[in-house]
C-alpha positions as CSV (number, residue, x, y, z in Angstrom):
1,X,87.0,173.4,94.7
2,X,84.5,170.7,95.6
3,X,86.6,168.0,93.8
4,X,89.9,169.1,95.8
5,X,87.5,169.3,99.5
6,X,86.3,165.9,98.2
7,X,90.2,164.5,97.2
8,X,91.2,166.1,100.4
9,X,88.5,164.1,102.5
10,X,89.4,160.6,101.2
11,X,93.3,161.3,102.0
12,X,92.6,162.2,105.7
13,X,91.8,158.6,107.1
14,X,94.9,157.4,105.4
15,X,96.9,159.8,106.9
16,X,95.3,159.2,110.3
17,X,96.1,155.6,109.8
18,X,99.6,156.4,108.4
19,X,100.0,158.3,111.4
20,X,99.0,156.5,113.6
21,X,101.1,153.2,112.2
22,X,104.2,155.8,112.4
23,X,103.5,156.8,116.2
24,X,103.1,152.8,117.3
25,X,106.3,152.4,115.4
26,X,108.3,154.8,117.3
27,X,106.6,154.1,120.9
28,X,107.8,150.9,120.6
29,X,111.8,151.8,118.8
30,X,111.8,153.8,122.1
31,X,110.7,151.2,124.7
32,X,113.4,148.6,123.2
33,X,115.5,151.2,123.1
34,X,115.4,152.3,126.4
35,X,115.4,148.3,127.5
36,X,118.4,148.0,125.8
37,X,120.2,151.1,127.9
38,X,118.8,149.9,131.3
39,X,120.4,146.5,130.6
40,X,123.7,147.9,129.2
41,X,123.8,150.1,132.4
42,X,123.2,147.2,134.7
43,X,126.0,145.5,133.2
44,X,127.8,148.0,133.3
45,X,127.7,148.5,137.5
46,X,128.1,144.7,137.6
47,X,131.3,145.2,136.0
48,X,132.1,148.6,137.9
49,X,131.5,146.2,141.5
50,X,133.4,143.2,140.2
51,X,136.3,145.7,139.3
52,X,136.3,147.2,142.9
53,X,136.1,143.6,144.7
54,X,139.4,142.8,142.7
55,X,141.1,145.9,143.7
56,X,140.4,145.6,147.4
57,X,141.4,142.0,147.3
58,X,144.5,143.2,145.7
59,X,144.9,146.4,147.7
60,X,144.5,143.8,150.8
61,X,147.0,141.3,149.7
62,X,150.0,144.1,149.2
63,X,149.7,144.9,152.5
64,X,149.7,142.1,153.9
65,X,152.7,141.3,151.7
66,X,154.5,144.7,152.5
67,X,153.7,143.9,156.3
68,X,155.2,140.4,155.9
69,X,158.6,141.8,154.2
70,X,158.9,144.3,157.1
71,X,158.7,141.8,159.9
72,X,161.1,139.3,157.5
73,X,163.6,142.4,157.4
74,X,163.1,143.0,161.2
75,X,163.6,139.5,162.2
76,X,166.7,139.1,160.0
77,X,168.3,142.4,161.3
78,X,166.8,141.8,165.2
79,X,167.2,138.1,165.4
80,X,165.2,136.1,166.8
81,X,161.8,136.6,165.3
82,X,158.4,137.7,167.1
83,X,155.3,136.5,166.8
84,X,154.7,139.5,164.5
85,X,156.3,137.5,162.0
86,X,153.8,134.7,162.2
87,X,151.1,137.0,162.5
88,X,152.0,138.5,159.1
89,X,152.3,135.3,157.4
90,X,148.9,134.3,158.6
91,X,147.7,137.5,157.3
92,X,149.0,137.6,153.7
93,X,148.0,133.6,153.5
94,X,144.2,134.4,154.2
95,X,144.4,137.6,151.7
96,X,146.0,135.5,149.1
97,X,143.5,133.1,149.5
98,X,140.6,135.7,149.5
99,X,142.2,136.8,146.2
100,X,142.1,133.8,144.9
101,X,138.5,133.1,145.6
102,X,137.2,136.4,144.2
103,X,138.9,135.2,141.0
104,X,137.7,131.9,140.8
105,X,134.0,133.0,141.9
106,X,134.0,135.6,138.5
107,X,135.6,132.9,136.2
108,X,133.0,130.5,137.9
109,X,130.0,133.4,137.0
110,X,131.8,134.6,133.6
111,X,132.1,131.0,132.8
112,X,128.4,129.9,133.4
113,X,127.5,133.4,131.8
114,X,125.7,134.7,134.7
115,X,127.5,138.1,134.8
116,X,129.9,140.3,133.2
């Protein structure tokens, strides 16, 4: 029984120290781990708010291209044209142009790998 106590003994630092080794092994898997989600996730919304810029510049320029068809129709039918026609024109130029600048500022970003 001595011998085993004594066997027993000499296995328990290695064991601590195994132990140990295992536990400093897994605290840091789960830091990087966790990094790694935080910065996926991050993407992730960068993505989600590039998404929703495009759509409202999009949303914005189909209105103001539905608007400028109606006052097109409504000058055509009811001659001679407003200044609502002018109006819309303006309108749909400046969200086209918005558009446009939303697209070129996230090819400028994806380009110089700053973002998404």
């Amino acid at each position: 029984m001595s011998e085993f106590l004594r066997a027993a003994a000499n296995a328990v630092p290695g064991a601590l120290v195994s132990f140990l080794i295992s536990g400093l092994a897994l605290h840091y898997l789960k830091r990087y781990f966790d990094k790694k989600l935080v910065s996926a996730e991050a993407k992730r919304q960068e993505r989600l708010k590039i998404k929703r810029k495009r759509s409202e510049a999009e949303q914005r320029r189909r209105r103001a291209e539905g608007r400028l068809l109606f006052w097109m129709h409504h000058a055509l039918i009811k001659p001679p044209p407003n200044g609502e026609l002018e109006d819309a024109w303006e309108e749909f130029q400046n969200a086209e142009e918005a558009q446009k600048e939303i697209e070129r500022s996230i090819l400028a970003e994806y380009e110089t790998g700053g973002g998404a």
